[in-house]
MARTILO-53972 format. One record per residue: chain; x, y, z of N, C-alpha, C in turn. Coordinates in steps of 0.05 Angstrom, whole numbers. Atoms other than C-alpha are relative to their C-alpha. Example, Ala and Ser with C-alpha at 12.3 -4.5 7.8 and 13.67 -1.06 7.14 Angstrom:
% MARTILO-53972
 mike    npx    npy    npz   capx   capy   capz    cpx    cpy    cpz
    A     18    -24      0    246    -90    156     18     24      0
    A    -16    -24     -1    273    -21    143    -15     22     14
***
This chain:
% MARTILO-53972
 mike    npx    npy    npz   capx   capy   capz    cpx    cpy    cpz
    A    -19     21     10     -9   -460    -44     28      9      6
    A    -26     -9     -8     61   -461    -13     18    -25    -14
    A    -11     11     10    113   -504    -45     34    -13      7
    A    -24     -4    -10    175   -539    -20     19    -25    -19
    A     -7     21     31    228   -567    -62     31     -8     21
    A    -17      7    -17    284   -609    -17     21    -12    -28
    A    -20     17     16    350   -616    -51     15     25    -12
    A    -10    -23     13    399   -551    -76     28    -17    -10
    A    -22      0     25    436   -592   -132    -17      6    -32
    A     12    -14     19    415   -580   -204    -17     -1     -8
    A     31      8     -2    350   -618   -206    -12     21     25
    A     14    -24    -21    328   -579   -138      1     24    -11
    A     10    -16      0    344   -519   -159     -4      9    -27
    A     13    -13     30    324   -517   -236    -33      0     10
    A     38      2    -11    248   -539   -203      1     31     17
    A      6    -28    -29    256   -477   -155      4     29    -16
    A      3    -19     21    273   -433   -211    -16      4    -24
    A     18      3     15    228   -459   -261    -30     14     18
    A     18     -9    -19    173   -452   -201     -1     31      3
    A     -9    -32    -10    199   -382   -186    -11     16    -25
    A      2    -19     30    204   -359   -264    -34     -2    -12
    A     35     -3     25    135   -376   -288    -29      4     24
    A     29    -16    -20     89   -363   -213     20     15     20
    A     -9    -16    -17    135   -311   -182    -16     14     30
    A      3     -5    -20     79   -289   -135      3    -37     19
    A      4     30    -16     79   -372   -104     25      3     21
    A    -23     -1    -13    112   -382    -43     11    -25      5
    A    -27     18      5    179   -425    -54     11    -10     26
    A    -24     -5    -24    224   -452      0     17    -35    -11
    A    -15     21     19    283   -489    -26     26     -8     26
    A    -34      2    -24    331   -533     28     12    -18     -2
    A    -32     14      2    394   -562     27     27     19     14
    A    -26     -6    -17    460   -556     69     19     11    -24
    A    -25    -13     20    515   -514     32     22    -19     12
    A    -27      0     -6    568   -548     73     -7    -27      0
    A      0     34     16    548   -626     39     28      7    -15
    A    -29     -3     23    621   -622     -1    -12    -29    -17
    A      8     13     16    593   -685    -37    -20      1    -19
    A     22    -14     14    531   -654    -72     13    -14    -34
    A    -14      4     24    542   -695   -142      1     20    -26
    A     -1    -24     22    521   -626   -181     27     11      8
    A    -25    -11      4    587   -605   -160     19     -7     -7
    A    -17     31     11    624   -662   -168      7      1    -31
    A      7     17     32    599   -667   -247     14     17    -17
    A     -7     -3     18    633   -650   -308    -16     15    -13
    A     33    -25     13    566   -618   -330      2     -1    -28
    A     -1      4     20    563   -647   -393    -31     -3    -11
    A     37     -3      0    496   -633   -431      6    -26    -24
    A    -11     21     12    515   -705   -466    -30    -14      3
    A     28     25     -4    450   -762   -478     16    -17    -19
    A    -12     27     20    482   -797   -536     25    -11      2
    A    -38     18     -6    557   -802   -521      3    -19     32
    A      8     26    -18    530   -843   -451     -9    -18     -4
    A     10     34      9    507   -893   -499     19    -22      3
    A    -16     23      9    541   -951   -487     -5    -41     -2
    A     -2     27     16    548  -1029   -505    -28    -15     23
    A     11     11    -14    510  -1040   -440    -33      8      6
    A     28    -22      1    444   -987   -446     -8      6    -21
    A      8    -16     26    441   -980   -518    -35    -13    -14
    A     26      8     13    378  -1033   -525    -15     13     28
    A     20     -7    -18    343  -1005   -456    -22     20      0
    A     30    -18      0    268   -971   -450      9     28      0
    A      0    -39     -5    302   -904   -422     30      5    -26
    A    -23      2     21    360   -904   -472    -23     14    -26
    A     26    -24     20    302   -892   -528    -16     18     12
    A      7    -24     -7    267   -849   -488     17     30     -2
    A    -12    -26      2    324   -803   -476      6      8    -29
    A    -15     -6     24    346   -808   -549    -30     18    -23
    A     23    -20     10    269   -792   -573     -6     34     18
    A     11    -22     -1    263   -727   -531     34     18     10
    A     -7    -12     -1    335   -715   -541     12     29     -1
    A    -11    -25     18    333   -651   -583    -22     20     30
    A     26    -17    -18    273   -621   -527     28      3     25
    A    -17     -2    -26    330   -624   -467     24     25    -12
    A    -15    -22     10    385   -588   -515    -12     26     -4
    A     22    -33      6    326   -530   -532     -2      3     20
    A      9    -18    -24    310   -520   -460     33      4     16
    A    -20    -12    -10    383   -509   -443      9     24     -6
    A     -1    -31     15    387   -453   -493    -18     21     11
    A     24    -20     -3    326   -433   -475     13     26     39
    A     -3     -8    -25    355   -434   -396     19     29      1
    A    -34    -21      6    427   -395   -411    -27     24     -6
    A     12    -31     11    377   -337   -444    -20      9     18
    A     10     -9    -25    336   -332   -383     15      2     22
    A    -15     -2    -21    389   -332   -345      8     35     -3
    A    -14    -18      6    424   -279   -377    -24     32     -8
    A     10    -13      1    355   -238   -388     -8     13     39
    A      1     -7    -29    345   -237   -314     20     -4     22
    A    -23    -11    -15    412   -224   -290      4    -26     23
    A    -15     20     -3    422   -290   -264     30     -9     -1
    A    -31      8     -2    493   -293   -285      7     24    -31
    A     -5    -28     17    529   -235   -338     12    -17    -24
    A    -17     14     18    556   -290   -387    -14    -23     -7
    A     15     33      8    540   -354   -426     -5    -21     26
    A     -7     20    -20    533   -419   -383      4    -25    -19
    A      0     32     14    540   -470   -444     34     12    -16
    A    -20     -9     13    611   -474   -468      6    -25    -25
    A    -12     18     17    648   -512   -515    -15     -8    -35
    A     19      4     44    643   -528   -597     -5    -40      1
    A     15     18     -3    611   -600   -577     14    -21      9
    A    -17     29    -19    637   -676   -549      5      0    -24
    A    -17     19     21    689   -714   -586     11    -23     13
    A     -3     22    -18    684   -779   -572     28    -16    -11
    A    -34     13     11    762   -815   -576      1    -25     -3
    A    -12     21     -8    784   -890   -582     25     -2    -16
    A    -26     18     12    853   -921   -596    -12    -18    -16
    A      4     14     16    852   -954   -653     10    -29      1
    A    -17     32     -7    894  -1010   -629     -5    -11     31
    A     12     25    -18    851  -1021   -567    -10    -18      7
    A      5     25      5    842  -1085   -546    -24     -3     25
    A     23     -1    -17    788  -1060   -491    -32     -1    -11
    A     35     12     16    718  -1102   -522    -14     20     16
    A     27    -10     -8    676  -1058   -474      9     26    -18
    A      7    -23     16    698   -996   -502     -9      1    -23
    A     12      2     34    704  -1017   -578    -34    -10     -1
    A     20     10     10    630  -1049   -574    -14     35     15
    A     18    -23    -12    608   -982   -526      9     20    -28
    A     -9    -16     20    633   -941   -588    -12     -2    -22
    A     11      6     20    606   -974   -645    -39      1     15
    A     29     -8     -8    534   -981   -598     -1     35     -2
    A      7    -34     -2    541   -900   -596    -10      4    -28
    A      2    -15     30    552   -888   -666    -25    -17    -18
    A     18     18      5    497   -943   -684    -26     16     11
    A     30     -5     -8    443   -914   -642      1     26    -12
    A      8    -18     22    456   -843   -671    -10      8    -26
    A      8     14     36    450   -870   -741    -26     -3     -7
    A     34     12     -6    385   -901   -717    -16     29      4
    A     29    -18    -10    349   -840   -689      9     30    -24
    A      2    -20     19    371   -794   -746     28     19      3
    A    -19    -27     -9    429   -747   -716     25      1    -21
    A    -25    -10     24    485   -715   -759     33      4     15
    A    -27     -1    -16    554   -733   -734     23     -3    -26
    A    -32    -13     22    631   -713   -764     15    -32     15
    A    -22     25     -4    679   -782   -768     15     13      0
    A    -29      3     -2    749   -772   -757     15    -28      7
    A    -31     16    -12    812   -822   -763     14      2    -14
    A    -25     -3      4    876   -828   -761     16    -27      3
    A    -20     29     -8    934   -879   -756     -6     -2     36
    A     -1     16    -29    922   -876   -679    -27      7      7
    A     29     -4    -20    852   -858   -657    -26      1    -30
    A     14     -3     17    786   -860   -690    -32     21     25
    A     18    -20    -20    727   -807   -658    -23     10    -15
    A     30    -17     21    657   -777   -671      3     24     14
    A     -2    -21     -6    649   -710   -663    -32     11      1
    A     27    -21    -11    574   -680   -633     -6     21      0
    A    -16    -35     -6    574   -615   -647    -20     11     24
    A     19    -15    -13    504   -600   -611      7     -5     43
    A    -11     12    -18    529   -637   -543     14     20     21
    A     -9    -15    -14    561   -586   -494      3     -2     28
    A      0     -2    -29    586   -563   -428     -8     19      9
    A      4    -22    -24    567   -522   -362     19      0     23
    A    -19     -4    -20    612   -500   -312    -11     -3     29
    A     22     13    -25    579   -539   -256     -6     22     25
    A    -17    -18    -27    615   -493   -194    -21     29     -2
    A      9    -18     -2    585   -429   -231    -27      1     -5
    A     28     -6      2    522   -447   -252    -21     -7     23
    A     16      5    -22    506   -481   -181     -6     30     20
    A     -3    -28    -13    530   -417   -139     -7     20    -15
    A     13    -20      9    502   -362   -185    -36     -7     -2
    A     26      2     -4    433   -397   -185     -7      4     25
    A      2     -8    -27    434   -401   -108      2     27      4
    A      0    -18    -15    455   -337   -102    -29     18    -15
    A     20    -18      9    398   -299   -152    -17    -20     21
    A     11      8     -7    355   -351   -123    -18      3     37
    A      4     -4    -34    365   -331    -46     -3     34     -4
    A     12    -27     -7    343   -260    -58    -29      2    -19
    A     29      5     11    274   -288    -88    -16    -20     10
    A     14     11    -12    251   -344    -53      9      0     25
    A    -18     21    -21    268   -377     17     12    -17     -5
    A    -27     23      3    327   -415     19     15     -6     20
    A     -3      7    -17    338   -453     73     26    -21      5
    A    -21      8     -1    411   -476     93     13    -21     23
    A     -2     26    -25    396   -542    133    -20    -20    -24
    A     18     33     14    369   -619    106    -25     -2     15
    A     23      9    -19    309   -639    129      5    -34      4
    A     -1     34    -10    299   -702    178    -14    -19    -18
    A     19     15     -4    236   -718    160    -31     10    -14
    A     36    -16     10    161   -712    124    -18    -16     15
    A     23     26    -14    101   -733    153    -31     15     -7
    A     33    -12     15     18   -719    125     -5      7     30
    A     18      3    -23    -11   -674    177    -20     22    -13
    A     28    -11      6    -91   -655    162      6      8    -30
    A      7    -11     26    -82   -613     92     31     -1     -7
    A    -21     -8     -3    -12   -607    100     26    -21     -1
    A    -27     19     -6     59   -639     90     18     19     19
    A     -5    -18    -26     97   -624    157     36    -10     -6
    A    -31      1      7    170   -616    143     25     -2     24
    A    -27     -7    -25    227   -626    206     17     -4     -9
    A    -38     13      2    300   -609    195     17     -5     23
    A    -23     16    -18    358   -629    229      2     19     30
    A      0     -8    -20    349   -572    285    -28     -2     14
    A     29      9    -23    277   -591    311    -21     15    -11
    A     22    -20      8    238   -537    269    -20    -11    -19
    A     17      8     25    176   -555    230     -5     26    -18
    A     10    -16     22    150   -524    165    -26    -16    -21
    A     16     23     16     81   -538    129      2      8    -28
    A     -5    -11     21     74   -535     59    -26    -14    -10
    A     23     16     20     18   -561      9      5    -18    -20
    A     -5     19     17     60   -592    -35     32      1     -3
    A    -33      7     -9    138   -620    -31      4    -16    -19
    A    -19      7     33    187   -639    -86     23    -17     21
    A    -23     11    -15    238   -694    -53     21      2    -30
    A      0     -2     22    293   -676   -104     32      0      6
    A    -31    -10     -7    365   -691    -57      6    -15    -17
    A    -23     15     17    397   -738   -101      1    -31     22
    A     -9     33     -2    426   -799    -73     -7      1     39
    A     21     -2    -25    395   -776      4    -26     -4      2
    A     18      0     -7    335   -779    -12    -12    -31     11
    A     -1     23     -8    331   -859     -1     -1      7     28
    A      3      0    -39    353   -842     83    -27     20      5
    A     27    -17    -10    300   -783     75    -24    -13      4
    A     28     10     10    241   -822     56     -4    -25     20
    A      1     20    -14    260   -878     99    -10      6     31
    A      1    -11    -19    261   -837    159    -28     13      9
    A     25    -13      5    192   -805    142    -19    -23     11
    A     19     11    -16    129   -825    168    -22     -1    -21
    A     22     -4     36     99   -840     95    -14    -20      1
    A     17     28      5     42   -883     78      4     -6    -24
    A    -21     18     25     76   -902     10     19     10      0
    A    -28     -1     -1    143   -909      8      7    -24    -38
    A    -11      9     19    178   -930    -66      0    -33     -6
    A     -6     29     -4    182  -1003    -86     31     -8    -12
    A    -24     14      9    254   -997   -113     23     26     18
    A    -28    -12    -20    325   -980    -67     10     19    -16
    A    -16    -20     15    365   -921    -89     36     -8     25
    A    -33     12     -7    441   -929    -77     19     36     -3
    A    -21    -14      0    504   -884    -73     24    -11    -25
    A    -28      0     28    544   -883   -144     12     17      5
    A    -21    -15    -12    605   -851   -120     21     10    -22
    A    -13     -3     25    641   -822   -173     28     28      5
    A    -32    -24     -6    721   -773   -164      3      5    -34
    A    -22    -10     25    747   -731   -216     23     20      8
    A    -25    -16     -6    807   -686   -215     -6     24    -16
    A     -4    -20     11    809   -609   -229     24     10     -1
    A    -26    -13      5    870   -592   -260     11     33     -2
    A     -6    -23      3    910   -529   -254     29      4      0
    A    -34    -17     -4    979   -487   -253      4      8     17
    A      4    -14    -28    995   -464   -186     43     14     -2
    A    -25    -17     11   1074   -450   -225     -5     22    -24
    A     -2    -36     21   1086   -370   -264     10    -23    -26
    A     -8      3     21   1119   -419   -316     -7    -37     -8
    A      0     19     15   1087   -481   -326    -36     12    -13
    A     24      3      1   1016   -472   -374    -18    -11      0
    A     19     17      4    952   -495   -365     -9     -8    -14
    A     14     10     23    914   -541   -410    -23     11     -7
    A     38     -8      3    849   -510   -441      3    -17    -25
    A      6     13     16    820   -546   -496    -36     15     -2
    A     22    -17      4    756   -519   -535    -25    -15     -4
    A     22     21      2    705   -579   -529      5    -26     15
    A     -5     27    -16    689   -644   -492     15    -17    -14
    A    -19     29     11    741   -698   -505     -6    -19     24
    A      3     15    -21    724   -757   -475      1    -36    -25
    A     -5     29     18    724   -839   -489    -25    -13      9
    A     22     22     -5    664   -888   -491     -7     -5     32
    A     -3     18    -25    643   -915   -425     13    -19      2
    A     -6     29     -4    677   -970   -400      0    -20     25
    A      0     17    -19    687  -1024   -355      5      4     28
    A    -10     -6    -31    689  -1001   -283      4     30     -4
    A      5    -19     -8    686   -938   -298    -13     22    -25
    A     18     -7      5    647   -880   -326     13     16    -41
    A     -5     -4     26    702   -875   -387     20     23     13
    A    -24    -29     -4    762   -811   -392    -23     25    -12
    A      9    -14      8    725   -754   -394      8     33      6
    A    -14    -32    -12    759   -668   -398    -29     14    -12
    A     19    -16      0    713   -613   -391     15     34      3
    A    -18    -35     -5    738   -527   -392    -11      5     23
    A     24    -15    -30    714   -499   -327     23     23     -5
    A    -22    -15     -1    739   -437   -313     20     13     18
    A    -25      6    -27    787   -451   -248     14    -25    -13
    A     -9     29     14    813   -507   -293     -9    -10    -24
    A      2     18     20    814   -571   -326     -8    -24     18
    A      6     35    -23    765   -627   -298      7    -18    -19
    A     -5     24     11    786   -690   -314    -19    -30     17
    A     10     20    -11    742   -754   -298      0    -24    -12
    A      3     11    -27    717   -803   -276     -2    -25      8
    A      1     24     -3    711   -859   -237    -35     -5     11
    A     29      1     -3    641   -898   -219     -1    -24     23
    A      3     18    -22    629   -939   -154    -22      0     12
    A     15      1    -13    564   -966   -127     -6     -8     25
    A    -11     11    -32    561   -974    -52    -31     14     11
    A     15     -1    -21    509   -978     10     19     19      8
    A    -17    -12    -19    562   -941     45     13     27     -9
    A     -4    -22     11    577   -869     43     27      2      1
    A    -22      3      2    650   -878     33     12     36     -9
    A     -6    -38    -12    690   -802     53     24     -7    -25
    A    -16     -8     22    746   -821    -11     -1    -15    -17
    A     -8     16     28    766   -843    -78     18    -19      1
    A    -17     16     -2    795   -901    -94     28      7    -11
    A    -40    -11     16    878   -900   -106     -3      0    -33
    A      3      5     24    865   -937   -163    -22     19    -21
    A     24    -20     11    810   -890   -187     14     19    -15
    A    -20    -19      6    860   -835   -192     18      3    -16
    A    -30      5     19    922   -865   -224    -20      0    -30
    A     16     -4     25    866   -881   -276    -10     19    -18
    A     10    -25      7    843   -820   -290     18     18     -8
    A    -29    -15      7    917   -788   -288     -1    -15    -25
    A    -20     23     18    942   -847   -343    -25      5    -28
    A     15     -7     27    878   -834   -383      0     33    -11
    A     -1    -25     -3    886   -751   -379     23      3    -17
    A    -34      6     26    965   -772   -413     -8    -18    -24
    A     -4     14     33    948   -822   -463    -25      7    -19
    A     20      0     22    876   -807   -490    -10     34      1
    A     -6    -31      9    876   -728   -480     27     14    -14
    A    -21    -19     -2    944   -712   -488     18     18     24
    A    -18    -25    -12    958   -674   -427     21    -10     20
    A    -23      0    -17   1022   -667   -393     -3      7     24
    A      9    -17    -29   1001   -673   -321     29      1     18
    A    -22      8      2   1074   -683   -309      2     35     37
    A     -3    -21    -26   1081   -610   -259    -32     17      6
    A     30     -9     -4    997   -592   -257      1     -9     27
    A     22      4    -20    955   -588   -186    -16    -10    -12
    A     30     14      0    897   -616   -173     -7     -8     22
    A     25      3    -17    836   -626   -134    -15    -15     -8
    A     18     14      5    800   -674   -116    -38     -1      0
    A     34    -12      6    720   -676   -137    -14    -27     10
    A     12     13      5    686   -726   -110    -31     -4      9
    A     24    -12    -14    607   -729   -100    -14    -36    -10
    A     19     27      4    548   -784    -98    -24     -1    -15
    A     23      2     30    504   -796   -154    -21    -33     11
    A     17     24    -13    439   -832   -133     -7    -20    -22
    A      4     22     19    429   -900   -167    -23    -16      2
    A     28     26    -12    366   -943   -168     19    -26     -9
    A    -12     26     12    371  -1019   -173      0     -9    -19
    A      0      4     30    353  -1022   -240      0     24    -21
    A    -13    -18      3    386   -955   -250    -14     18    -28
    A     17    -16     18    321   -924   -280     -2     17     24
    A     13    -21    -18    299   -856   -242    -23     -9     20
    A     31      6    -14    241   -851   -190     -8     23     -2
    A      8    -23      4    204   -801   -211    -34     -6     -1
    A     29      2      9    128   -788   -205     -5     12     39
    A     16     -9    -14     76   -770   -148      3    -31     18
    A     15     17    -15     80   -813    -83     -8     -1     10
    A     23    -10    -23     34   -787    -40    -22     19    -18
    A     18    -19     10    -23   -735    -62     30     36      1
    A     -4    -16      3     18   -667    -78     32     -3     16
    A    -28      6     -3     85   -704    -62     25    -21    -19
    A     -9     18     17    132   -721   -110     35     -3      9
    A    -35      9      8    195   -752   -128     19      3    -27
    A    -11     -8     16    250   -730   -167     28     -7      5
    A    -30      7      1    313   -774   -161     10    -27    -12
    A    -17     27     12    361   -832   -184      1     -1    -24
    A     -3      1     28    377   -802   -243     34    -13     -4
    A    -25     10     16    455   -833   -248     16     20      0
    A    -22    -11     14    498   -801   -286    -11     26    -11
    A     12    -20     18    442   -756   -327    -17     19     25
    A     17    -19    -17    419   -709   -265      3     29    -11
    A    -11    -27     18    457   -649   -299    -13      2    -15
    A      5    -12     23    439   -651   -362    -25     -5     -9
    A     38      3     11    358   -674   -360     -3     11     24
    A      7    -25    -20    354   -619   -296    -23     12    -11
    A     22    -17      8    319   -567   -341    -27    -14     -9
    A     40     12     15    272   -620   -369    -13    -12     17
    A     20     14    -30    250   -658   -304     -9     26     11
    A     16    -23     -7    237   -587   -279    -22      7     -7
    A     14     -6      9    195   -562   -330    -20    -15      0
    A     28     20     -2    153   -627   -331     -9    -13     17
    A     15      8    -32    146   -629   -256    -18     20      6
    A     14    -16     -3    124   -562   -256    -30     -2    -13
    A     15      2     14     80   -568   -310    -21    -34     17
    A     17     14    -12     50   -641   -275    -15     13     28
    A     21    -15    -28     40   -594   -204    -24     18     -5
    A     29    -10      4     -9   -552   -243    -20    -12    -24
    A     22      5     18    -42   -601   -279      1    -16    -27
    A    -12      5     23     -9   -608   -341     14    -27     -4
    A    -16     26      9     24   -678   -372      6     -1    -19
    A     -5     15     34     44   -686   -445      7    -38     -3
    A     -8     17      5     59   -747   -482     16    -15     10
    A    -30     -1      4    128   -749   -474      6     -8     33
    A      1     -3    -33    123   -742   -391    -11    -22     14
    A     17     23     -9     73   -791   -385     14    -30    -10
    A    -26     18     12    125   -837   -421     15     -3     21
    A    -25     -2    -33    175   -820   -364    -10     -9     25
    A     21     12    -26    127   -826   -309     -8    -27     -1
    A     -1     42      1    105   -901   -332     24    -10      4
    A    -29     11      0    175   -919   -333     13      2     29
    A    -15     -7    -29    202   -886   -272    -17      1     26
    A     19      1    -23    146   -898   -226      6     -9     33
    A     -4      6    -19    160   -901   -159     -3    -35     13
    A     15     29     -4    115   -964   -155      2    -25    -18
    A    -12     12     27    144  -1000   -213      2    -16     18
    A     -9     21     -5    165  -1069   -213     33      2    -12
    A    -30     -8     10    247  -1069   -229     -9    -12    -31
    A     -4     10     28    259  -1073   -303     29     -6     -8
    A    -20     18      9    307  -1114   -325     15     15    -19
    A    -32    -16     26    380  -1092   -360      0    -22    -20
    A      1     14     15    364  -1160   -404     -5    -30      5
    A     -1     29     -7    371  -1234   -404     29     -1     16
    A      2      4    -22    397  -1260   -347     35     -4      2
    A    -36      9     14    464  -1299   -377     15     22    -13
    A     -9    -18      7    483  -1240   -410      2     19     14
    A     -2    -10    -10    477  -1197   -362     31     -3     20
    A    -17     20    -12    520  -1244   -321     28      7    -16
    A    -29     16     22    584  -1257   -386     -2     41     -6
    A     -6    -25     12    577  -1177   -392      9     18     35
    A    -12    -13    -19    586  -1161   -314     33    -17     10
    A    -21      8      6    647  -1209   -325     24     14    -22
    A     -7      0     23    672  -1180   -384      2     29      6
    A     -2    -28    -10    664  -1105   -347     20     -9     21
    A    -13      6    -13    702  -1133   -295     38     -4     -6
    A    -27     15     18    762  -1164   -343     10     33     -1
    A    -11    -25     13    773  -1092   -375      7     26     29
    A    -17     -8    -23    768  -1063   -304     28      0     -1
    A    -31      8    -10    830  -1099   -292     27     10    -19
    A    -22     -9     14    863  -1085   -351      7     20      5
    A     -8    -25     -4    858  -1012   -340     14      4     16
    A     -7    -15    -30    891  -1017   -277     29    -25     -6
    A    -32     14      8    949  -1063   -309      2    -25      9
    A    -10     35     -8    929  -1138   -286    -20     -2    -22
    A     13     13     19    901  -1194   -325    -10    -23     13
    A      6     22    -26    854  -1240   -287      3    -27    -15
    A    -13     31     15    871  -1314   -292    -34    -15      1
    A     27      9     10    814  -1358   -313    -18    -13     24
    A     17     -5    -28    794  -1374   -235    -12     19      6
    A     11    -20     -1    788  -1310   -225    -31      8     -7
    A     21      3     23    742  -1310   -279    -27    -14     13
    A     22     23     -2    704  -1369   -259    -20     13     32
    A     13     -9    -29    691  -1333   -185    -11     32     -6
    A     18    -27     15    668  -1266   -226    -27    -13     -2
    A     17      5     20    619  -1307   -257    -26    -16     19
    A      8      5    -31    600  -1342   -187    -18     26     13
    A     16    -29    -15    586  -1268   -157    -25     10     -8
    A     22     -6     15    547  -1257   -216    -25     -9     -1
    A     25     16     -6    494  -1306   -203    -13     -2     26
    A     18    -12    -36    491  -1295   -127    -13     16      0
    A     18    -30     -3    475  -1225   -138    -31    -14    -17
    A     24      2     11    420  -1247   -189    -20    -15     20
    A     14     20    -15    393  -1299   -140     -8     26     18
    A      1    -20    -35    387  -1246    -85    -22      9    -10
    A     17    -22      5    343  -1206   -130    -23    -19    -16
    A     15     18     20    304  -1264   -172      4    -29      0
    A     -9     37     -7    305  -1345   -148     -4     -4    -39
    A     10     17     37    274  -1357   -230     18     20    -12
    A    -22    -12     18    335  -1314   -256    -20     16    -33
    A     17    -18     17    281  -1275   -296      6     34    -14
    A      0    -30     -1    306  -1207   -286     31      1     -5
    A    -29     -7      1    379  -1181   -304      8     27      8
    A    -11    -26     -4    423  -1137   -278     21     22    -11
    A    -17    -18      5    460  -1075   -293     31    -10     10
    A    -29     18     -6    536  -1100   -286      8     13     19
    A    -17    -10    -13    569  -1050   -247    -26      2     33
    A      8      7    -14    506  -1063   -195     -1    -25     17
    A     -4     27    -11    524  -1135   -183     17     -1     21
    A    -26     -9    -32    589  -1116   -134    -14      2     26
    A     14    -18    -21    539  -1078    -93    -14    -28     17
    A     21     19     -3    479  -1132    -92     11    -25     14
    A    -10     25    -13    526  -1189    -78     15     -4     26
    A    -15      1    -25    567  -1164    -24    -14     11     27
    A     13    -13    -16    510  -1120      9     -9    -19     18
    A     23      7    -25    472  -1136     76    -26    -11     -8
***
């Protein structure tokens, strides 16, 4: 049994370490290009977050309770990770920082998606039991997570690669292409070389869609994966007399409308600040202007910081999206699986799609997995973000607060041709308007090919 796991962001290589740590004699081979600069594990904030991504628009959906029922099992296998890290010289230091999220709003905002994404957070916590600290004040009102934490994306990607490349093969090219030959999955990368293996983990992220397409598979997925394009900014000092901002926990604000919410994180070359969220066919090489100013204007009013004489770098990477912006995860061939279109949550459910891929390659399933796997089935039929109209007056209504953020106010045509788009896209995907969509997917759907 040889094993190949395509993809070196944090899903690829927690499976290649999980694989490694528990059948060390098995032979591994783990590939991905180092010189992708878009890789969205590097890109991310690395927030080990499930409940503060609750918002107004995901808080009644299938995977929404799922994550929230197995979310104490994802926080234990992070602890668990950091202490195997640190037992086998993996890295000489923690990898979880911070004393937990603190989620912010203005109290005198007049942005409906945030206030309803805010009150859905603190609602669904309530619901599944969890112990959260209120705070307010005359200007802001916030919950405070304590269990919730960060990783320093940069060090935990490059210190796993590196223990990782003096234990398995680690191969520093994409592959073209898979194709079934006799017992065997026959692997070609981008320079002409094959490799067989017995059993293959597709696990790039938001490539794997062109990989699989390209392949010579006798099942292929029944739902598209997309490019969620998402920039943040790493702040720094590059003057002897101006200081940098640290802060000792996630601060961040609700999701909102057009984008993925203000969110600071400690790294330790900085201060990320994020982000923005764009779904596109098109592998688009930058961030939007407007993306940026956003992210600056939210960094001054809802952190505090004075970016006034700070650097910064730009982060931006591609986060794979399905069309109904559930995962594809499961077996689609005999001893070939899938492991992508996780969103936003590839970071921080890494260690647990690992462990319960590994655990399905020899055999094994729990409850809990077999939950995930019905849901995220390759072969699924799309599941619906709701009723149809609502979906519709809420990808309008994400749209509106867009605008505000960015300092216009759409006039009630406007409006009326939001609401227009909104129904095209549905039509495209459903003549009996049966199925609803995810809002910030409608842009995509309606304007795509």
């Amino acid at each position: 049994m040889n094993v190949a796991v395509i993809g070196n962001g944090a899903i690829g290589l927690c499976c290649a370490y999980e694989l490694y740590r528990r059948y060390p004699s098995l032979q591994i081979s783990l590939f991905g290009s180092n010189q992708n600069k878009y890789g969205a594990s590097l890109a991310a904030g690395a927030m080990i977050n499930v409940a503060s991504e609750i918002d107004c628009f995901n808080c009644s959906h299938k995977l929404t309770a799922w994550k929230m029922s197995n979310r104490k099992e994802v926080l234990n296998l992070w602890r668990e990770l950091e202490q195997s890290f640190l037992d086998k010289k993996v890295i000489n230091k923690n990898i979880i920082d911070g004393g937990g999220t603190e989620v912010v709003i203005d109290n005198d905002s007049s942005n409906e998606v945030e206030l309803n994404s805010f009150k859905s957070m603190k609602k669904c916590l309530q619901l599944y039991g969890y112990k959260i600290q209120s705070f307010s004040d005359q200007k802001n009102s916030s919950l405070l997570i304590n269990d919730e934490k960060s990783v320093d994306a940069e060090l935990f990607i490059q210190s796993l690669i590196r223990y990782l490349g003096e234990h398995i093969k680690i191969y520093n090219i994409d592959i073209e292409s898979i194709k079934k030959n006799s017992k065997f999955w026959e692997l070609t990368d981008y320079s002409g070389a094959t490799k067989h293996f017995t059993h293959v983990v597709i696990a790039c992220g938001a490539w794997s869609e062109g990989l699989i397409k390209r392949s010579n598979l006798r099942n292929k997925p029944n739902i598209k994966s997309f490019f969620g394009v998402g920039s943040a900014l790493l702040t720094y000092s590059e003057l002897p007399y101006v200081q940098e901002p640290k802060i000792d926990k996630i601060i961040r604000t609700p999701n909102r409308g057009g984008t993925c919410g203000i969110h600071s994180v400690q790294r330790s070359n900085g201060l990320y600040i994020g982000a923005s969220s764009l779904i596109t066919d098109v592998e688009i090489q930058s961030p939007r202007m407007s993306s940026i100013e956003s992210i600056l204007e939210g960094a001054r009013k809802t952190i505090g910081i004075n970016t006034y004489q700070l650097s910064f770098s730009i982060l931006t990477g591609y986060r794979p999206v399905t069309l109904d912006a559930v995962p594809i995860i499961g077996e689609l061939d005999e001893n070939l699986f899938c492991l992508y279109g996780t969103k936003r949550d590839g970071f921080t459910w890494a260690p647990y799609y690992a462990k319960h891929l590994v655990n399905q390659i020899f055999g094994e399933i729990n409850s809990n997995w077999q939950e995930m796997l019905n849901l995220s089935s390759p072969f699924r039929t799309l599941i619906s973000a709701g009723d149809f109209e609502k979906c519709v007056e809420s990808y309008v209504l994400n749209k509106k607060y867009e605008a505000f953020q960015h300092g216009f106010e759409l006039t009630n045509n406007e409006i009326d041709n939001l609401r227009e788009i909104a129904i095209k896209a549905h039509k495209r995907i459903s003549q009996d308007l049966s199925f609803g969509l995810q809002p910030e997917l409608i842009n995509m759907i309606a304007y795509s090919n």
